[in-house]
C-alpha positions as CSV (number, residue, x, y, z in Angstrom):
1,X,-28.8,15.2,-2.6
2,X,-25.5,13.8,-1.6
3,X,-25.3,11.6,1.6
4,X,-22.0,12.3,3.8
5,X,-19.7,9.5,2.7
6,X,-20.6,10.6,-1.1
7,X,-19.1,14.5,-0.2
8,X,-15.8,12.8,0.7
9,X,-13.1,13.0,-1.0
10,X,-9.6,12.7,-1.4
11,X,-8.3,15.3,0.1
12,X,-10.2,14.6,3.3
13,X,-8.2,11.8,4.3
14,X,-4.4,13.0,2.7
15,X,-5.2,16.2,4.9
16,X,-5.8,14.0,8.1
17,X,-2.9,11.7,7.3
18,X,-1.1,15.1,6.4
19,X,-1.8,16.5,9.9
20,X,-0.7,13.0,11.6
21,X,2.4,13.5,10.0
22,X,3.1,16.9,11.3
23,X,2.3,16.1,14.6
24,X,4.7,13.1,14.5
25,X,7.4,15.3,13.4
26,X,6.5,17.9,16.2
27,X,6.5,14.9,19.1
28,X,10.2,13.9,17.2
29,X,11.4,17.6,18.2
30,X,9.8,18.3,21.3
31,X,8.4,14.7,23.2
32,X,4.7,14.6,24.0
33,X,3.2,11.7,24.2
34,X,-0.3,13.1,23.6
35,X,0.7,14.3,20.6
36,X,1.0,10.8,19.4
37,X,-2.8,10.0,20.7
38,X,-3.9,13.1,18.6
39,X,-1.9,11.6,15.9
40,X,-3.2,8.0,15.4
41,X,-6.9,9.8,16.2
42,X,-6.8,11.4,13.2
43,X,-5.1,8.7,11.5
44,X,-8.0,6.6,12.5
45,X,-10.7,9.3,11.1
46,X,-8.8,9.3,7.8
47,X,-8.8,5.9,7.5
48,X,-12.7,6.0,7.5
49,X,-12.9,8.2,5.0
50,X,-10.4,6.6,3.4
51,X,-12.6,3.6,3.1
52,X,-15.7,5.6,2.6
53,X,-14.2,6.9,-1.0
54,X,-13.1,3.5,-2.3
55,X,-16.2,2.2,-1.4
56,X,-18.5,5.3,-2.3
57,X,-16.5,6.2,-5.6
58,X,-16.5,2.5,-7.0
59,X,-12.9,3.2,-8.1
60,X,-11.8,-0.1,-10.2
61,X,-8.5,-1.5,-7.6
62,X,-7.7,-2.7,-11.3
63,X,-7.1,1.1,-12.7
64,X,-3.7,2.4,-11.0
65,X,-5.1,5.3,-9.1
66,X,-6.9,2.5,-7.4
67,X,-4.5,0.6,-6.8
68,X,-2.4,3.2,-5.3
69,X,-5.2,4.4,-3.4
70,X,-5.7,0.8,-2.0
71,X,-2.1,0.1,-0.9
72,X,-1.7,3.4,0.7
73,X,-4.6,2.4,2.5
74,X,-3.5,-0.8,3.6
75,X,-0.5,1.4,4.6
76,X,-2.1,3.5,6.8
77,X,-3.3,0.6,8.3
78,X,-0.3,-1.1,9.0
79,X,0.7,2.6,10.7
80,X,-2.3,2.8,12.9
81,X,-1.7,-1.3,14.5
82,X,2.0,-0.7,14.6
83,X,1.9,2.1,16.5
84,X,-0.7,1.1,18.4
85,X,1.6,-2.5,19.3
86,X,4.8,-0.8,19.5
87,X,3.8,2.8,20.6
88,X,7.8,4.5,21.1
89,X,8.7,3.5,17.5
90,X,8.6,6.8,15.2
91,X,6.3,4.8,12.6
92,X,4.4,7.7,11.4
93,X,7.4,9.6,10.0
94,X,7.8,6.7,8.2
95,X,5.0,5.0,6.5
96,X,2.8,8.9,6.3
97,X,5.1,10.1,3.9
98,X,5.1,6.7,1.7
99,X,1.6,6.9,2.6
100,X,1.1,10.3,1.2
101,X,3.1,10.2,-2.0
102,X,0.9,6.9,-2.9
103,X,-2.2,9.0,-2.5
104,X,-0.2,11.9,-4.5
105,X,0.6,9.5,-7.4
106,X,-3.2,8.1,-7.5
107,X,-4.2,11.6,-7.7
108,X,-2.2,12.3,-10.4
109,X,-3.0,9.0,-12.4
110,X,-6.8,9.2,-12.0
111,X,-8.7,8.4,-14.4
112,X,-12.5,9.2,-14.6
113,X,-13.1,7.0,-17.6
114,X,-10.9,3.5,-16.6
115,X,-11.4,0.8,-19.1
116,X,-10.2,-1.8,-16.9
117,X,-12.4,-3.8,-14.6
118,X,-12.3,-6.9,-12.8
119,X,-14.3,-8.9,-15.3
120,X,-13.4,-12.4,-14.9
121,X,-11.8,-14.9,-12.6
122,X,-8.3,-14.4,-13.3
123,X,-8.5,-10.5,-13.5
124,X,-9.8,-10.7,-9.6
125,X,-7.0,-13.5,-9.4
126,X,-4.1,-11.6,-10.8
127,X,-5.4,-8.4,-9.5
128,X,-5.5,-9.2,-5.9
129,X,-1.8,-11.4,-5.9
130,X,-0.4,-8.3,-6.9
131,X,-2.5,-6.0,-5.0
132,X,-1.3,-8.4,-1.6
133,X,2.4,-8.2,-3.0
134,X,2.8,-4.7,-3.4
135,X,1.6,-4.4,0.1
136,X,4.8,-6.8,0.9
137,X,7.5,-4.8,-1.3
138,X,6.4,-1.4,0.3
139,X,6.6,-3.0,3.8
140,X,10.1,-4.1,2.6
141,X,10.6,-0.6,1.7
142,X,9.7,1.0,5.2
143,X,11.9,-1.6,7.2
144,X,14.9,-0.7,4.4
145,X,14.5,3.3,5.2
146,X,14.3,2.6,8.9
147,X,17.4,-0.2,8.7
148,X,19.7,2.6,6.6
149,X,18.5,5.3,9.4
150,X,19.5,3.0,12.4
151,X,22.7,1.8,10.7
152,X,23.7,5.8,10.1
153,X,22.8,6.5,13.5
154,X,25.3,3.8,15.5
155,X,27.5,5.2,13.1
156,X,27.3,8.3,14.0
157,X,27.5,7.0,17.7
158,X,24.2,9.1,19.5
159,X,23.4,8.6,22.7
160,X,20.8,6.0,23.2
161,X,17.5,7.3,23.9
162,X,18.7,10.5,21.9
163,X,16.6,11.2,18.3
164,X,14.1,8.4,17.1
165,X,13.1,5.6,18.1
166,X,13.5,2.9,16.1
167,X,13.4,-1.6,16.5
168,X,17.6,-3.0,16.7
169,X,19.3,-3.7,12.8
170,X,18.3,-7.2,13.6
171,X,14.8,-7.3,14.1
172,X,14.9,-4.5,10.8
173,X,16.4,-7.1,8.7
174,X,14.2,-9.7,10.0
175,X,11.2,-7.5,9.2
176,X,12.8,-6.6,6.0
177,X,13.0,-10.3,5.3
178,X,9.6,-11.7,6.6
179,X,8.4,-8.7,4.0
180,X,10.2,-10.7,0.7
181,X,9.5,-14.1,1.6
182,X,5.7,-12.6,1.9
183,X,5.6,-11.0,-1.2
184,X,7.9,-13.1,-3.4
185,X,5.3,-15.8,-3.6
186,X,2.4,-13.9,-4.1
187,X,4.4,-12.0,-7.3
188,X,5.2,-14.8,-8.7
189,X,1.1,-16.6,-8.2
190,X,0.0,-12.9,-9.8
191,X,2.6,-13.4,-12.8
192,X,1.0,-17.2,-13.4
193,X,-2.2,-15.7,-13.3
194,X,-1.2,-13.0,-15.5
195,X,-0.4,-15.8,-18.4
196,X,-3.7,-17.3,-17.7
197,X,-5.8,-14.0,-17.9
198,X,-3.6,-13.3,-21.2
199,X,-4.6,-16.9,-22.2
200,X,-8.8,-16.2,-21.7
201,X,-8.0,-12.7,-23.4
202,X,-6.3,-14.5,-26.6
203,X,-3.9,-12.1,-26.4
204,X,-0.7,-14.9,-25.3
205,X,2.7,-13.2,-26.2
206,X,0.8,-9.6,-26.7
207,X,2.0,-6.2,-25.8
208,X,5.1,-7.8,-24.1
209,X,7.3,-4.7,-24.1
210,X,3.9,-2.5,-22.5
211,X,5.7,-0.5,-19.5
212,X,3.7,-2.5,-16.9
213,X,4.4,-5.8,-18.1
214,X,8.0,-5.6,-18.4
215,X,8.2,-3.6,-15.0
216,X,6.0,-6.3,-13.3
217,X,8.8,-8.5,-14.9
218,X,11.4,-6.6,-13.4
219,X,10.0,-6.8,-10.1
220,X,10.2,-10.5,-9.9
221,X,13.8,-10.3,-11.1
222,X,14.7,-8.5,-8.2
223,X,13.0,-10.4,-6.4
224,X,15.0,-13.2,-7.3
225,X,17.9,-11.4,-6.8
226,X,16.8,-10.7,-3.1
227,X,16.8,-14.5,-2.5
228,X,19.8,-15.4,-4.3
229,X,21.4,-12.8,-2.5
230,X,20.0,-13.9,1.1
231,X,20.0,-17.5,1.0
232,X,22.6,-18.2,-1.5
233,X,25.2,-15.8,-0.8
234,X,24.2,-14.8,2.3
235,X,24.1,-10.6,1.8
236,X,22.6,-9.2,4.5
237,X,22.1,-5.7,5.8
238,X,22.9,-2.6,4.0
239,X,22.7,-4.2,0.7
240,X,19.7,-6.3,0.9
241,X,18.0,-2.5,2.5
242,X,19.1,-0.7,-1.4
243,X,18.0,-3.7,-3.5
244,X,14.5,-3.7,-1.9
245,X,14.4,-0.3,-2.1
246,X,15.0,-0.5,-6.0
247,X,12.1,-3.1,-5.8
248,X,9.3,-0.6,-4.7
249,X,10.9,1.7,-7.6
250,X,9.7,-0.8,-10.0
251,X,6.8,-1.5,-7.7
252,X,5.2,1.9,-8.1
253,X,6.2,2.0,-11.8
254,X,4.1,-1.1,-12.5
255,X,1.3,0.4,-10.7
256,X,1.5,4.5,-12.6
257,X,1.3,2.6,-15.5
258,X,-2.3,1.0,-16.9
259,X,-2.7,-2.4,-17.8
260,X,-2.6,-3.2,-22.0
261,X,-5.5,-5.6,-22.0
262,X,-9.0,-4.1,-21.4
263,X,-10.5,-7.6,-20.7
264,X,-8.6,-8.8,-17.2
265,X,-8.4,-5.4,-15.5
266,X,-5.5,-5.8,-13.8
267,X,-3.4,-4.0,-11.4
């Protein structure tokens, strides 16, 4: 007989993220602030089961519906404190729908039968850099949505106080930024790691034009370019906002995609 937390499943905690998500949009139309409080309480309840079925299901954070599964966890997370700590911003129409589509994409991905696992030191090494980075990049992402909403809305000149809530274009950026010089590291310790799982494989120089690798690749280009681009030249604003975007487009097609070598397991 099954026990409770082996009956849940996925679409026990989308649904209640779901829900959150609706009731965010209904507070953005007409303002209530319990409809918030219902809103990060069953927020809070999906994140148990959320938990529950990684933990319960055994789902390899190595195979990428795991790994989409995990950072849209450690998304809802980031919701849940956020608006907790700063309860007027809109976060939840935010980071649910990013949130959501993660959960979506791992659904779609799954497989029952991964052949990846986290088998040796620099699997769990290279798995969890990346893991932690991606978590970065799609905090990027949300500040870069919220920075391009914001900038249209001064634009548009509203009334303050009038439509969502959201921090200043400063502290955006700064968020934004705080985001890449998180991640950027961490990136570029998984890629390391990734030659020295490739190395314990003996599979150095292999399968270099797989989909993951050379998006993985990609990423860190970007990345670079982000920093050149900040420090060097100083870009700021609008442009820095589209070239992380592009970043968690190569983010999410590094993680879609399975890893070539069988050995390391790696997200």
């Amino acid at each position: 007989m099954l026990t409770f937390p082996q009956k849940i499943t996925v679409m026990c905690f989308a649904a209640s993220y779901g829900v959150a998500f609706s009731l965010e949009l209904w507070h953005l139309l007409r303002p209530r602030p319990i409809l918030r409080y219902v809103a990060l309480g069953i927020s809070g309840a999906g994140l148990f089961a959320h938990i529950a079925y990684l933990t319960v299901q055994d789902l390899p954070l190595g195979s990428p519906s795991g790994a989409l599964l995990f950072v849209a966890f450690i998304l809802a997370v980031f919701y849940v404190g956020e608006a907790i700590h700063h309860g007027r911003i809109a976060w939840g129409l935010f980071v649910l729908p990013l949130v959501l589509g993660l959960i979506g994409l791992g659904v779609l991905v799954h497989n029952p039968n991964p052949a990846a696992s986290w088998q040796s030191y620099w699997g769990v090494t290279h798995g969890a850099l990346l893991l932690l980075a991606a978590v970065g990049v799609s905090i990027g992402f949300i500040a870069s949505v919220m920075y391009l909403v914001q900038l249209r809305r001064l634009q548009a000149k509203l009334p303050p106080g009038q439509g969502l809530s959201l921090f200043s274009l400063e502290r955006l950026e700064q968020m934004n930024r705080r985001a890449i010089l998180w991640a950027f590291p961490l990136l570029t310790a998984g890629l390391l790691s990734g030659f020295a799982l490739q190395i314990y494989n003996d599979v150095l120089l292999a399968d270099w034009f797989n989909p993951r690798i050379l998006s993985v690749i990609g990423l860190w280009l970007v990345f670079a370019i982000l920093l050149y681009l900040r420090y060097r030249v100083h870009v700021r604003g609008r442009q820095m906002a589209w070239w992380t975007m592009i970043a968690f487009v190569i983010l999410v097609i590094a993680l879609v995609f399975p890893h070539p070598f069988d050995g390391g397991a790696m997200p």
